[in-house]
Residue frames as qw, qx, qy, qz and C-alpha x, y, z in Angstrom:
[[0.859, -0.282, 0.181, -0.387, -35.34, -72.99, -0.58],
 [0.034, -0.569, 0.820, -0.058, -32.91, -75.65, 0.58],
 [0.622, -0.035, -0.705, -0.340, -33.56, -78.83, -0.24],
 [0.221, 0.151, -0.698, 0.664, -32.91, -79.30, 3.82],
 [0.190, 0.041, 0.220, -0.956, -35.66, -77.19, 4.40],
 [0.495, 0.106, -0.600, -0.620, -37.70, -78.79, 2.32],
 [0.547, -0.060, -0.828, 0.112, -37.22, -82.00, 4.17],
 [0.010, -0.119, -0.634, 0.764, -37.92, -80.20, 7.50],
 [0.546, 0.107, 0.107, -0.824, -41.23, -78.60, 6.54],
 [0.728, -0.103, -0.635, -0.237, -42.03, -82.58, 4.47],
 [0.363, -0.010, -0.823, 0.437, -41.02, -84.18, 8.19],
 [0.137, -0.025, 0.523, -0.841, -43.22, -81.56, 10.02],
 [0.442, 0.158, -0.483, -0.739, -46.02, -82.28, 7.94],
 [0.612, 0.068, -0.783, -0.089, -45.94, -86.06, 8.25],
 [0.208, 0.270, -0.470, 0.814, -45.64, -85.42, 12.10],
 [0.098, 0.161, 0.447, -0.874, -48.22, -83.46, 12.91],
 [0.298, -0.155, -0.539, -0.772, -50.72, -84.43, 10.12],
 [0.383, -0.463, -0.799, -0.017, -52.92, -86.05, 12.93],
 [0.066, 0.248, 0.330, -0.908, -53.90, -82.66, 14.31],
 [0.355, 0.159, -0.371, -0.843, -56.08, -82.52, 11.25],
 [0.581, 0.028, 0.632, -0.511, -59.10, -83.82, 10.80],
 [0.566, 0.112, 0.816, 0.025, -60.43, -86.25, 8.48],
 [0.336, 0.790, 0.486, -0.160, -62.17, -83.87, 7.37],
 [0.011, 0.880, -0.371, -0.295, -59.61, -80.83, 7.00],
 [0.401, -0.318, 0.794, 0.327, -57.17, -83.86, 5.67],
 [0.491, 0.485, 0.677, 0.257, -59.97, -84.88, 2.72],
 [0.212, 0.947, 0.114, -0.213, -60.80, -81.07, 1.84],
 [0.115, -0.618, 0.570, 0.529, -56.67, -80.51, 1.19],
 [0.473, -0.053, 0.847, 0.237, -56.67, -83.62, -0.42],
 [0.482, 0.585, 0.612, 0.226, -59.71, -83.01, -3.02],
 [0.254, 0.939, -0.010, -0.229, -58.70, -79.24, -3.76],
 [0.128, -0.628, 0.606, 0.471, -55.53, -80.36, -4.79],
 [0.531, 0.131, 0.808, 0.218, -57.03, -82.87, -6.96],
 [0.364, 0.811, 0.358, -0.284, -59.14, -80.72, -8.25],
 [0.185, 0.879, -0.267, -0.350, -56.31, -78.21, -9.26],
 [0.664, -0.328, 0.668, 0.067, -54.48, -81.02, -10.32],
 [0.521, 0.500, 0.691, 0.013, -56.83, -82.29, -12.50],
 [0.289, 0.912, 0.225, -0.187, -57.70, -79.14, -14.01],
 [0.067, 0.790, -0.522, -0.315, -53.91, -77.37, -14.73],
 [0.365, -0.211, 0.871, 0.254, -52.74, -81.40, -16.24],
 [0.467, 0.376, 0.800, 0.014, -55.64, -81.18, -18.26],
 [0.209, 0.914, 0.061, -0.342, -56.02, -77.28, -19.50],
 [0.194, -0.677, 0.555, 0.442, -52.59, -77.52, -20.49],
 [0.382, 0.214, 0.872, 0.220, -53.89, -80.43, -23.16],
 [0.246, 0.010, -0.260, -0.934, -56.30, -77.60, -24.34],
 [0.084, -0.460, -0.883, 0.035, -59.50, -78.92, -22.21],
 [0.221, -0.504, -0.245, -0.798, -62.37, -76.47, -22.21],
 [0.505, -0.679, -0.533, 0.010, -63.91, -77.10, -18.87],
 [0.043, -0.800, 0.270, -0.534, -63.47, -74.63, -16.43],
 [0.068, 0.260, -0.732, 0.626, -62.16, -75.20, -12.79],
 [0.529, -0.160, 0.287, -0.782, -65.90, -75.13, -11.39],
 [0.808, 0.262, -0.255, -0.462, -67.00, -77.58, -13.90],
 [0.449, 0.162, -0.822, 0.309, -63.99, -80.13, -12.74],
 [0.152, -0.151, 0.722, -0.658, -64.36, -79.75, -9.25],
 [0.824, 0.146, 0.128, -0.532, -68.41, -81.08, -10.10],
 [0.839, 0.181, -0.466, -0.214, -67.23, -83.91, -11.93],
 [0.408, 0.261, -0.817, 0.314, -64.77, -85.05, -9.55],
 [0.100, -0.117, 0.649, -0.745, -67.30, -84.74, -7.20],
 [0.044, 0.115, 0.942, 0.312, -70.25, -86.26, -8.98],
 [0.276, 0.613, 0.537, -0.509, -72.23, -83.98, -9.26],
 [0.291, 0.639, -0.190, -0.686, -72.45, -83.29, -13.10],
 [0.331, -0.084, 0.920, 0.193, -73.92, -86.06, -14.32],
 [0.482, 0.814, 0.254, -0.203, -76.40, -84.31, -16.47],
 [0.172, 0.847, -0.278, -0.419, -73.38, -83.51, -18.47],
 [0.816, 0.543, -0.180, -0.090, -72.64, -84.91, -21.87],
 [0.813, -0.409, 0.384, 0.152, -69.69, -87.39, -21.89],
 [0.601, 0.795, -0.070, -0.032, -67.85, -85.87, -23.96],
 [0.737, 0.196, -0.375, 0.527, -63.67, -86.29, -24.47],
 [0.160, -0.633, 0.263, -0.710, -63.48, -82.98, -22.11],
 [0.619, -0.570, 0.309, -0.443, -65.20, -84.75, -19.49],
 [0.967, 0.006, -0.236, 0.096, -63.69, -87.96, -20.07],
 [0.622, 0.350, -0.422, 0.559, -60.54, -86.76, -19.57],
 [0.067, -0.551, 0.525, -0.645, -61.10, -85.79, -16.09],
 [0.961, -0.178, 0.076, -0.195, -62.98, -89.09, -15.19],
 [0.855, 0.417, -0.115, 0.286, -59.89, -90.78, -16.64],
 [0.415, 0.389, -0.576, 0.586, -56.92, -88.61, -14.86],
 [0.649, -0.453, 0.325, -0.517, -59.17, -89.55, -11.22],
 [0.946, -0.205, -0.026, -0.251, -59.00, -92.67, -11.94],
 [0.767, 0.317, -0.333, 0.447, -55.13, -93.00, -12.67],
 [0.072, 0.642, -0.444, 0.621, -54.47, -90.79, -9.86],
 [0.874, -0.307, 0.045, -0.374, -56.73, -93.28, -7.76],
 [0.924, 0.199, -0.227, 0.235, -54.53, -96.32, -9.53],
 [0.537, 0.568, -0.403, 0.476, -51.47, -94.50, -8.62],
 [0.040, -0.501, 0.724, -0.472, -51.72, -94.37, -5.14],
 [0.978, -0.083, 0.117, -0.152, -53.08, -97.53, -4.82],
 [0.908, 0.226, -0.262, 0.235, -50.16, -98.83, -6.26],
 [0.298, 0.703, -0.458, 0.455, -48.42, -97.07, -3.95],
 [0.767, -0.483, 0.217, -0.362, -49.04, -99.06, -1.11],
 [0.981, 0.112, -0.154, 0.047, -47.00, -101.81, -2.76],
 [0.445, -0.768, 0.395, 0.235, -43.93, -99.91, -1.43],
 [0.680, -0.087, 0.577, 0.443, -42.29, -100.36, -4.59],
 [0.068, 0.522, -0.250, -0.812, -41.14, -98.63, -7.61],
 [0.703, 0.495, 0.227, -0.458, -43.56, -98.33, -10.59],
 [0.396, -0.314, 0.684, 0.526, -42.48, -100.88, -13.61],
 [0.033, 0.079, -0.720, -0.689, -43.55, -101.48, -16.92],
 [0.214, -0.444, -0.845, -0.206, -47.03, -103.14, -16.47],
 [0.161, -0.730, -0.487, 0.452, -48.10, -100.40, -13.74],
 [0.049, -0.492, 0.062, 0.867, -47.29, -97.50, -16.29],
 [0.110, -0.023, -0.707, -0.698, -48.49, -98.70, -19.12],
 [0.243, -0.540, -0.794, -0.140, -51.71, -99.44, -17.22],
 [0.119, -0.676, -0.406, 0.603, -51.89, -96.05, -15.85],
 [0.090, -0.161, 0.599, 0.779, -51.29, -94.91, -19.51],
 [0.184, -0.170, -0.794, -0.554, -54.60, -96.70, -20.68],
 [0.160, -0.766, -0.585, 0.212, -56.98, -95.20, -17.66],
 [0.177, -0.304, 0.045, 0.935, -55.63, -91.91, -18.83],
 [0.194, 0.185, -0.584, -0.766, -56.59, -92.30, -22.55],
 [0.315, 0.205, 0.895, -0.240, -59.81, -94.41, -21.54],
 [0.340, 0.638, 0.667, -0.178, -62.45, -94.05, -23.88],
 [0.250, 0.873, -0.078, -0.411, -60.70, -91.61, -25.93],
 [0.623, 0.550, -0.550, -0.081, -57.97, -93.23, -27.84],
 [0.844, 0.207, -0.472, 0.144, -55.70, -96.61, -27.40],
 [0.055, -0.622, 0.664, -0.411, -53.15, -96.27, -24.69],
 [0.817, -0.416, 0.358, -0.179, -50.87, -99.00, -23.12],
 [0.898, 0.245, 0.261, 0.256, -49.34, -99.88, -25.67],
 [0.281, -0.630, 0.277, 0.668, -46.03, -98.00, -27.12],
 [0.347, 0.786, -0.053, -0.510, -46.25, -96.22, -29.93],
 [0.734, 0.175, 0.585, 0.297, -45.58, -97.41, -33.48],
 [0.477, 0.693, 0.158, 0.517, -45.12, -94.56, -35.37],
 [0.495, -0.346, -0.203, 0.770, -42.97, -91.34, -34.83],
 [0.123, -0.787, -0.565, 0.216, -43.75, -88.49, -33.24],
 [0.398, 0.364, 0.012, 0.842, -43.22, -84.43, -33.66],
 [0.283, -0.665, -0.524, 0.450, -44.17, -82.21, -30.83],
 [0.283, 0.588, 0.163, 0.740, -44.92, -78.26, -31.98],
 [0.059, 0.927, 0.106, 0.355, -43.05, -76.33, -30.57],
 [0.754, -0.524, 0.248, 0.309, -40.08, -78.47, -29.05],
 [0.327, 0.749, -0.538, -0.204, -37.27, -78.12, -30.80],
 [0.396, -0.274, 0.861, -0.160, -36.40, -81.78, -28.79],
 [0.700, 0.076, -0.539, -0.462, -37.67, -85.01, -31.41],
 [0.739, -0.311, 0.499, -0.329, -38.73, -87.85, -29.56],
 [0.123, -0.547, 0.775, 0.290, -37.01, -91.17, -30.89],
 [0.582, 0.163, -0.552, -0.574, -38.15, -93.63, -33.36],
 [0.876, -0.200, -0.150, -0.411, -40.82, -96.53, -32.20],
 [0.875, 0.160, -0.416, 0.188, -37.71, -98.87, -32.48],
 [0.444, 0.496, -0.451, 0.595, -35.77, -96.77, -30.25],
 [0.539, -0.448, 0.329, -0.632, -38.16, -95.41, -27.55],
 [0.906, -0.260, -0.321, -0.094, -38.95, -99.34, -26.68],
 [0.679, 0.249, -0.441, 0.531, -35.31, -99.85, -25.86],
 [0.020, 0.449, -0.307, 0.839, -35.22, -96.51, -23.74],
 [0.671, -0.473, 0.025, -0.571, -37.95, -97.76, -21.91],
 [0.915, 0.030, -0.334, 0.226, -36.51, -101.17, -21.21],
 [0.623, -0.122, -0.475, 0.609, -33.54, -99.44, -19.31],
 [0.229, -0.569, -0.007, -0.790, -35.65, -96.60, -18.50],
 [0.872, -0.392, -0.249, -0.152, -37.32, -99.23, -16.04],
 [0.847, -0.099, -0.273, 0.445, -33.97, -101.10, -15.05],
 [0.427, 0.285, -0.325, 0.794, -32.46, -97.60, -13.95],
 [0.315, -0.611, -0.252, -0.681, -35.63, -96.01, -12.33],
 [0.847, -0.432, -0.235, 0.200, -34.69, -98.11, -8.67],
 [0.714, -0.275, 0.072, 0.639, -31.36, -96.72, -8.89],
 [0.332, 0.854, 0.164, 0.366, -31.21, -93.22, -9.92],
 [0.754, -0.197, -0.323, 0.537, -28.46, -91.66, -9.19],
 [0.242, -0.774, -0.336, -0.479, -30.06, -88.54, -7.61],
 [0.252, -0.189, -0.715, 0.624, -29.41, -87.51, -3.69],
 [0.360, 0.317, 0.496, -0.724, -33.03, -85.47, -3.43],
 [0.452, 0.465, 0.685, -0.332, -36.55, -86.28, -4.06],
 [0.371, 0.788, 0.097, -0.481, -37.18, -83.63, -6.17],
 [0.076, 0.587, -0.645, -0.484, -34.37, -84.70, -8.54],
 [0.282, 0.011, 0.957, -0.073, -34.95, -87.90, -8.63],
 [0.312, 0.606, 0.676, -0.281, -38.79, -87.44, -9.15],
 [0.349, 0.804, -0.207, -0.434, -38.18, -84.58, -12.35],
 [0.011, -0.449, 0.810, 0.376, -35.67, -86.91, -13.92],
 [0.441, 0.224, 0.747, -0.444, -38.41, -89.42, -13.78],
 [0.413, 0.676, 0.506, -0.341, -40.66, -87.37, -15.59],
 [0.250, 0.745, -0.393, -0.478, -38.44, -85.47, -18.26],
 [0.070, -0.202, 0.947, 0.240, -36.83, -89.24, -19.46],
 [0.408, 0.484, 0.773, -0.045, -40.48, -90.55, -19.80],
 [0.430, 0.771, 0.121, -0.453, -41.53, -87.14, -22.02],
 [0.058, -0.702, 0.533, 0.469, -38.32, -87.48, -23.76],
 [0.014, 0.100, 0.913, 0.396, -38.86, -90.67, -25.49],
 [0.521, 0.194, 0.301, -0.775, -42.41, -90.21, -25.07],
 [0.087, -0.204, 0.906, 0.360, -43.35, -93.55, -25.45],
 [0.291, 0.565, 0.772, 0.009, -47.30, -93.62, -26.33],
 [0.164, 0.310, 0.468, 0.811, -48.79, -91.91, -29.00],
 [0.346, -0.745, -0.163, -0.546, -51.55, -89.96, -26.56],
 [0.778, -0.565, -0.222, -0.162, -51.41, -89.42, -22.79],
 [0.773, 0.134, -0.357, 0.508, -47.87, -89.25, -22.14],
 [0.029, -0.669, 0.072, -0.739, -48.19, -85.94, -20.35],
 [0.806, -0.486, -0.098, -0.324, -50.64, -87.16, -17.75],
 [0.970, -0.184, -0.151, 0.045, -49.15, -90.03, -17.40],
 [0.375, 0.489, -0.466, 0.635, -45.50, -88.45, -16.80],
 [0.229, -0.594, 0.147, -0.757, -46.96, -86.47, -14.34],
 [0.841, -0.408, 0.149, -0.323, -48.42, -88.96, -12.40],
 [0.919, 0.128, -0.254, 0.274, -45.07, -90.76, -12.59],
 [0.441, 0.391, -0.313, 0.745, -43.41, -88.18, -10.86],
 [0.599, -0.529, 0.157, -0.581, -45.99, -87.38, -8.22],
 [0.943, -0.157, -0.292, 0.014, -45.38, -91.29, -7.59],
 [0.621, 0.119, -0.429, 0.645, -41.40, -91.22, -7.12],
 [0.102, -0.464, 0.229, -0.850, -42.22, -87.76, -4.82],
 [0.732, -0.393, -0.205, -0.518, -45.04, -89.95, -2.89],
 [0.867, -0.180, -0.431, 0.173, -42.81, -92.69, -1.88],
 [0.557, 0.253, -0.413, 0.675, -40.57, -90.57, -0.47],
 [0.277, -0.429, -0.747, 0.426, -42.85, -88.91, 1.50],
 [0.089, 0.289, -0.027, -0.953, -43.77, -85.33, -0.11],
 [0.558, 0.606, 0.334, -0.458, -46.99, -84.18, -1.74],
 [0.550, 0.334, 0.568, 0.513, -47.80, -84.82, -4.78],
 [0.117, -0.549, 0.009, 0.827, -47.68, -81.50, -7.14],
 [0.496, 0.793, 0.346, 0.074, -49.15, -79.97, -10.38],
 [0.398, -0.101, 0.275, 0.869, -47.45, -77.74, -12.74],
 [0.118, 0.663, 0.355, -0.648, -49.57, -74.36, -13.27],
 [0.676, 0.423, 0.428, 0.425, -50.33, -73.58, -16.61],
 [0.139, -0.973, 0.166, 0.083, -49.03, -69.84, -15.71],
 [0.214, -0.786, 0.548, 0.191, -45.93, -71.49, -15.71],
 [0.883, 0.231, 0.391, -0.118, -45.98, -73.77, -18.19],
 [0.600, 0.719, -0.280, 0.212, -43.87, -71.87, -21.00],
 [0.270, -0.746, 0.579, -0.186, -41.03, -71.62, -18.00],
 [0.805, -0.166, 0.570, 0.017, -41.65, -75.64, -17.50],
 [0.600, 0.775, 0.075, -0.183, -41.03, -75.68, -20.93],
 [0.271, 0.857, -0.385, 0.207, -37.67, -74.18, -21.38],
 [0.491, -0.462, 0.711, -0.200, -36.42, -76.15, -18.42],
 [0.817, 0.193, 0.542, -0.038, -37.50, -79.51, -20.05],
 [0.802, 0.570, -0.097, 0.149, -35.24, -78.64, -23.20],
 [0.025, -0.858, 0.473, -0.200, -32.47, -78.26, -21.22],
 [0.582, -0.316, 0.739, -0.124, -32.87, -81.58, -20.20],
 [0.829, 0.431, 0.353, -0.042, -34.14, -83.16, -23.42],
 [0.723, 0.606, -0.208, 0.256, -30.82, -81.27, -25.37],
 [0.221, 0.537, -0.561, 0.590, -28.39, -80.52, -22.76],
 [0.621, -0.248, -0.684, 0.292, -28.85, -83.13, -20.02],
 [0.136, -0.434, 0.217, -0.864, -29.56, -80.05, -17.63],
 [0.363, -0.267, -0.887, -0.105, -31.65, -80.75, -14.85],
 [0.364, -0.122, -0.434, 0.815, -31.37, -78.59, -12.26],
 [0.172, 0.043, 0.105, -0.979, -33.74, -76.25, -13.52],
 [0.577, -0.147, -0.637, -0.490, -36.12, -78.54, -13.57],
 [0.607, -0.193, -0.673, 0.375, -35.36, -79.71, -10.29],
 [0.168, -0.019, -0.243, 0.955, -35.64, -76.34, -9.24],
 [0.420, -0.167, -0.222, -0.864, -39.10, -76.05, -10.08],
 [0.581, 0.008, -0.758, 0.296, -39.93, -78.87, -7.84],
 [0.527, -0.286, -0.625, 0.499, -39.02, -78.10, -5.31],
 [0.293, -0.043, 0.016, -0.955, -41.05, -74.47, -5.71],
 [0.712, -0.283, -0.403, -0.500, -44.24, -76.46, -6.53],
 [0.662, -0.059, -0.738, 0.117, -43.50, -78.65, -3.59],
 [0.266, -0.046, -0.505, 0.820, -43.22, -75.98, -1.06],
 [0.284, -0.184, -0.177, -0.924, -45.99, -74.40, -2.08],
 [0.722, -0.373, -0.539, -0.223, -48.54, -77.86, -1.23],
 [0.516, -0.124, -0.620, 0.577, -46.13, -78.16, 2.08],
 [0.062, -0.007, 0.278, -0.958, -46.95, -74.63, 3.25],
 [0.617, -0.268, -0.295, -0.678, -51.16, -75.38, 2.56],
 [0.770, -0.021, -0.637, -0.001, -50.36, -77.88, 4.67],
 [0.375, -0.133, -0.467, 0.790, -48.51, -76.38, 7.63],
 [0.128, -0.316, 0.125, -0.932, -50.93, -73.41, 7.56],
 [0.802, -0.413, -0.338, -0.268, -54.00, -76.01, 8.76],
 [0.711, -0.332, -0.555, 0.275, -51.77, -77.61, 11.44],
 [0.364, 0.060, -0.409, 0.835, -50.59, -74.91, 12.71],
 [0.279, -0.341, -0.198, -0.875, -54.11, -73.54, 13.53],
 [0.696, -0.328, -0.538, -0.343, -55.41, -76.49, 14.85]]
């Protein structure tokens, strides 16, 4: 899949999305939250099942105990809520909008918003994330470079994003999420769907993400992308093209 291609099937999309109805346009919209929700959260080692989201996000399972399980999918609705709200501002996400999409992740379950003060070890990276003193810095021109990446597609652009935020991973919970929904962001403005990373393919995302965390690699990150991207595009084209 050419990144070209890509752009053609995002353009046709955008296009033609007023064939769809309101309806057919909310239904995409909440099954991809759903799965969203569910694979960004399983992959944390939640216990709910798929069914059991798709009720909460839909409010019907309010007989059920508020536990951290269910928090955390109250909690990555509402940052996904925050995030495209803030995307209306037509403007790239800075310091005060991540760090507050950080602390509706981690709502009610631990701290978050704040960067991290002690240092971290991640089992089963071989990648260390950098000391408290360091990761601040990184963020600092993490920010100042995040306008200007020096990318030519989406999909790069929007993985680099997300691998530089894991790499320093600068809060001490939530940093997943909250990547994630930094990189749906940079992929939003530009006009593509936002995407999820399957937890089928999670060990694969893996391996890619130390290529970039020890050996500045991206591509194969970039490469996965723009699979997960085609995949929302085509759920997308198969409605209009019915209607």
């Amino acid at each position: 899949m050419s990144y070209e291609e890509l752009c053609r099937k995002r353009d046709y999309v955008n296009s033609n999305l007023s064939k769809l109805s309101t309806e057919q346009i909310e239904a995409l919209e909440k099954e991809f939250e759903c799965s969203y929700t569910y694979e960004s959260t399983k992959i944390k080692g939640n216990r709910l099942s798929r069914d059991e989201v798709r009720s909460i996000l839909e409010n019907n399972a309010k007989d059920m105990e508020k536990d951290n399980d269910v928090l955390e999918i109250t909690d990555h609705s509402k940052a996904f809520r925050f995030m495209k709200m803030y995307l209306k501002k037509n403007t790239y996400l800075d310091e005060e909008a991540v760090k507050e999409i950080n602390a509706i992740v981690v709502e009610d379950i631990s701290v978050g918003g704040v960067y991290r003060n002690v240092n971290l070890l991640i089992p089963g990276r071989k990648h260390v994330p950098p000391s408290p003193e360091k990761a601040y810095y990184k963020m600092k021109k993490y920010f100042n470079e995040l306008p200007y990446l020096p990318y030519e597609t989406a999909t790069e652009k929007a993985m680099y994003a997300y691998a530089m935020f894991m790499k320093i991973h600068p809060f001490v919970d939530g940093n997943s999420r909250t990547g994630k929904l930094i990189m749906n962001y940079v992929l939003m403005k530009e006009g593509f769907l936002p995407i999820y990373i399957p937890k089928e393919r999670y060990k694969e995302y893996v391996k890619a993400f130390e290529l970039f965390a020890l050996e500045d690699q991206l591509e194969p990150l970039s490469k996965l992308a723009a699979e997960f991207e085609n995949a929302q595009l085509d759920k997308y084209i198969e409605k209009i093209d019915l209607a």
